[in-house]
N, C-alpha and C positions, 0 to 999 in steps of 0.2 A: 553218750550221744556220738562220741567220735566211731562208731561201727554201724551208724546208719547207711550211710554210704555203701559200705560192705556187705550189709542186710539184703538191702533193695537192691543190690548187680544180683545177687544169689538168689533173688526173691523173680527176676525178672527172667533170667535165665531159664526157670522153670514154669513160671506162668504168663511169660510176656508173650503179646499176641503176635501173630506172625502173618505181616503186613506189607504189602509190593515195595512201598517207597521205603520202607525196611530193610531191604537188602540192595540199597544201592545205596553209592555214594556221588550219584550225580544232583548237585545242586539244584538245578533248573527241576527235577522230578520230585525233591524234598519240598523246594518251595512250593510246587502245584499243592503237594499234597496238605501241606501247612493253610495255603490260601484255601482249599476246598472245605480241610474242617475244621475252618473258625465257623463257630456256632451248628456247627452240625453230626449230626451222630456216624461215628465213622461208618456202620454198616449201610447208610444214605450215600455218603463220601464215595466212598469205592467205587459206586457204581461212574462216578460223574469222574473220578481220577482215570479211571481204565480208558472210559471214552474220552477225554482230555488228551489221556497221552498216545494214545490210539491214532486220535487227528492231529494234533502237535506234538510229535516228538522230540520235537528241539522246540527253542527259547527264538528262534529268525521266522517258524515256521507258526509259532504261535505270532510272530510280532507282525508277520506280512499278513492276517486273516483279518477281513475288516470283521468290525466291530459288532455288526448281526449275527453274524456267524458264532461268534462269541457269546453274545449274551443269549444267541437260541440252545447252543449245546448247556449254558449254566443252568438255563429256565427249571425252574421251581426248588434252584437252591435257596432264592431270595439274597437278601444285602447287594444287591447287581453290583453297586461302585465296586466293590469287590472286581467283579470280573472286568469292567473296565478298566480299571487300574493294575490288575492282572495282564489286560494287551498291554496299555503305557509302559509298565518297568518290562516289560518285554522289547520293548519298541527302546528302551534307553538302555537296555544292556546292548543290543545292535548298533547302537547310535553312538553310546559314549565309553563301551570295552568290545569294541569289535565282535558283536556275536558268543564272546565268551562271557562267562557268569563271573562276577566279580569274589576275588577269595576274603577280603580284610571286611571284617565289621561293619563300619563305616561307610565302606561304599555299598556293603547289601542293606544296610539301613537307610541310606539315599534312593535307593530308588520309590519310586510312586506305591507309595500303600502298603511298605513294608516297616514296620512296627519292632519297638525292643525285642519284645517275645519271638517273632518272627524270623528279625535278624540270629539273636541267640539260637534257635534251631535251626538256620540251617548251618549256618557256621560250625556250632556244633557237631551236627550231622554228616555233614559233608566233607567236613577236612579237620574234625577233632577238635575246634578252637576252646580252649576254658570259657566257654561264656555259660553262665547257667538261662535256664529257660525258667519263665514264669506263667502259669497259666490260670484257668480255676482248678483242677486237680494239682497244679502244685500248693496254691493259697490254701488248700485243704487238709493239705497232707501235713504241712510244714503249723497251721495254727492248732493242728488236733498236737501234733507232737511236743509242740514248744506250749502249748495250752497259750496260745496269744489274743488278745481282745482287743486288738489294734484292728481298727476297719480296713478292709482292702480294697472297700471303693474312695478311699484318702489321700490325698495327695501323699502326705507322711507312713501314711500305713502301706503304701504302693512302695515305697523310696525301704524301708524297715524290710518287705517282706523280700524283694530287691538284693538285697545285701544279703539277709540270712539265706536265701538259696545260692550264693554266691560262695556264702564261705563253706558249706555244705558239700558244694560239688567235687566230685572224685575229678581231679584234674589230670589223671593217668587216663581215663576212659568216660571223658565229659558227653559225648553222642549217647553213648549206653546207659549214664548216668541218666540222664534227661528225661531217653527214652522208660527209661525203670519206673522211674518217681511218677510221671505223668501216667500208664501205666495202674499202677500201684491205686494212684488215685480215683482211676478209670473204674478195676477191679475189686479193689480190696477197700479203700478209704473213701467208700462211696458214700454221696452225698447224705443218702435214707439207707437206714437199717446198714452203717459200715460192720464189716467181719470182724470184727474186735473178738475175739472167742479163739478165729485162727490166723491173729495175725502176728507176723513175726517181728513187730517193733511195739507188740502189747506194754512190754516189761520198761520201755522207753518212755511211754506216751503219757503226756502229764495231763490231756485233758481227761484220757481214762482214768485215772488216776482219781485225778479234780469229779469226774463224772460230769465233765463240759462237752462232752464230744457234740451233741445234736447243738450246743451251743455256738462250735466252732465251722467255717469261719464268721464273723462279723463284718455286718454291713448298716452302712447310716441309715440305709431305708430306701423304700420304692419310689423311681421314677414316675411321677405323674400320667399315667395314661390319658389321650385322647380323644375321643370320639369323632368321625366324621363318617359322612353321610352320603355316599357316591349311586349318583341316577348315572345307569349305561342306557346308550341307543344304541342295540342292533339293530338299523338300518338297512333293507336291502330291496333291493330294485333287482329283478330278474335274479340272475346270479353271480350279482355282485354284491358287497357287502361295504359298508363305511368303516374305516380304520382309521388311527393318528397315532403318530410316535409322539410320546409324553416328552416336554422339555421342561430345562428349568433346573431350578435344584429339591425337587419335592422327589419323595418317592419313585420305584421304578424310572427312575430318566433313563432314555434311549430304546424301552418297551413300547411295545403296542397295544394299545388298547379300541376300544369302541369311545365316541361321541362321550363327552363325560357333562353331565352339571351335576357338580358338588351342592350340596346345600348344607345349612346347620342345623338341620332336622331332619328326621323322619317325612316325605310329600307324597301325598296321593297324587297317582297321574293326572287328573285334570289340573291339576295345580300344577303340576310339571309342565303342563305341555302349553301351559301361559304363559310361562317366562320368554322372555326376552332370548334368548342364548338356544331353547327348543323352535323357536318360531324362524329364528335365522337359519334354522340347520335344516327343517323341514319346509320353508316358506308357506305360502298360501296354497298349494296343490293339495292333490287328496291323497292319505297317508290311512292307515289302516291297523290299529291296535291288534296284533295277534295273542299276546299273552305279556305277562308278567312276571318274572322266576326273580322269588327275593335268595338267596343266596347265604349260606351260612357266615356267622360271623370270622371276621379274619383277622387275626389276633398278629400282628405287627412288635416291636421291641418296645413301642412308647405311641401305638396308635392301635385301634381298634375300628376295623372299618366295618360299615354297614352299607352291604351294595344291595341295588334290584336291578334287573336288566328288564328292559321292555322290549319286544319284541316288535320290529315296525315295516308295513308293507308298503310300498311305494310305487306307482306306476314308472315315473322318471327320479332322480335325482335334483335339485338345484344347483346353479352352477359353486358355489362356495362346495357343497355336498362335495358335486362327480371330483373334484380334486384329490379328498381321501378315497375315491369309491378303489377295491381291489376285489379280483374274482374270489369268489365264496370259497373256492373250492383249493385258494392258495391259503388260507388263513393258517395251516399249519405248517408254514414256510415261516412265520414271523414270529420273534420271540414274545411272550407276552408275559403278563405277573399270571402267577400262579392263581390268583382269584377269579382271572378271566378264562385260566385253560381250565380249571375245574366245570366253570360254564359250558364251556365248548364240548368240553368231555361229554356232560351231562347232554343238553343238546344234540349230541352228534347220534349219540343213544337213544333216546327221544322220537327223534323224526331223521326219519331217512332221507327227506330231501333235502338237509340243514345243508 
């Protein structure tokens, strides 16, 4: 086992991808790219890194952008707090290191929404530190080799797997180390159908061995999924349409959406348009059902929403209404979750007067 390390620098050298935030050693450009793809597939990533760094080239110019402008350039990566928290440690690297990105562990783990794994890459990354990085391509790579059956959604199997990439890491070339393994796991010790046939730590790997591999890594088991039931009113009057920025700490906060009643079920409009919360938004004036568009299911990390948008005509607005009312024709000025711009999308295609 002590030439794993050695394997995967020679293994990465040769098949490692060649990647923007890859050749640099600017901090502030590792971390975007870190932050952009937690949960996301790098060739999604890229596209949102380029335009990231394109409008904020530095960490004062991301930290001065208000928070719209933010969450419209993220739109349709999803986890938003991400990108909020993304301005904040921006906004407190200016605040509390003068504009400069902090070098010691510690204080890049201080900041707002930046995590062990997080910290460990950029440190690593950026100025060499031994720290090892822990991801799901490492948890994969590290329980096929060691054959481990210790869970990694555990507190103790988290702290276990923690250490073993710890003592693991090449501490001559910890950035490139990091970069390899995560890599490797990306490439080669893929989750379905791994290359075991041409891999170059075959002769190593105990779960091959064991014939554990599809076994490895382990997990306690699935998060509970959700269900909810989201009634939209696209509301418009001439050409203007009803909007609301979502508050709170629920889903999408700081997004735009349309007029929303939740229900815990599945509602026919007439039943909708009885409630309490439809009658306030519409009052007693005359209003005009143009259609209905139910919406494909929208599969969240531990929610599964079921939307319908109803399409509403309106001579005037009510006064609570005209408050949200914004022209139709800005609707794509405002960031919104990705369930409502797939509507708009569709929509915009649809009718050309949308």
């Amino acid at each position: 086992m002590n030439r794993i390390a050695e394997i995967l620098l020679d293994w990465y050298a040769r098949e490692g991808r060649d990647l923007p935030w890859r050749r640099t050693r600017d901090p502030y450009r590792i971390w975007l790219s870190e932050v952009i793809l937690q949960q996301t597939r790098v060739a999604q990533g890229m596209e949102y890194y380029l335009r990231f760094t394109e409008r904020f080239p530095d960490v004062a110019s991301l930290a001065a952008a208000p928070e719209d402008e933010v969450l419209k350039l993220w739109q349709g990566l999803g986890y938003y707090s991400r990108a909020r928290n993304l301005r904040a440690a921006a906004r407190e690297v200016v605040e509390r290191f003068g504009g400069v990105f902090p070098r010691s562990l510690d204080d890049v783990r201080s900041l707002r929404g930046v995590g062990d794994y997080t910290a460990a890459a950029i440190c690593s990354a950026a100025y060499d530190a031994p720290c090892a990085v822990v991801d799901g391509n490492v948890y994969r790579v590290l329980s096929r080799l060691f054959d481990l059956a210790e869970p990694i959604d555990a507190t103790a199997g988290k702290r276990a797997f923690a250490c073993l990439a710890q003592s693991q890491l090449d501490a001559a070339h910890p950035g490139r180390y990091n970069q390899a393994i995560m890599d490797f796991g990306a490439i080669q010790c893929t989750p379905a159908s791994p290359r075991c046939e041409a891999c170059p730590l075959s002769e190593s790997c105990l779960a091959l061995a064991a014939g554990t591999v599809a076994d490895r890594p382990v997990k306690r088991g699935k998060t509970r999924v959700r269900d909810r039931w989201f009634n939209y009113l696209h509301v418009a009057s001439g050409d203007r349409v009803l909007l609301h920025r979502r508050e709170g700490r629920d889903i999408w906060q700081g997004l735009y959406e349309f007029p929303l009643i939740e229900t815990d079920a599945p509602v026919e409009f007439p039943d909708l348009a009885a409630l309490p919360q439809f009658r306030r938004l519409l009052g007693d004036g005359p209003w005009h059902l143009v259609r209905s568009v139910a919406l494909p299911r929208h599969q969240l990390s531990h929610q599964r929403l079921h939307a319908v948008v109803h399409r509403i005509e309106t001579p005037a607005f009510t006064p609570a209404a005209a408050a949200m009312a914004v022209p139709a024709d800005s609707l794509g000025d405002y960031a919104v979750p990705r369930l409502v711009d797939r509507y708009l999308m569709q929509a915009g295609s649809d009718d050309s007067s949308f």
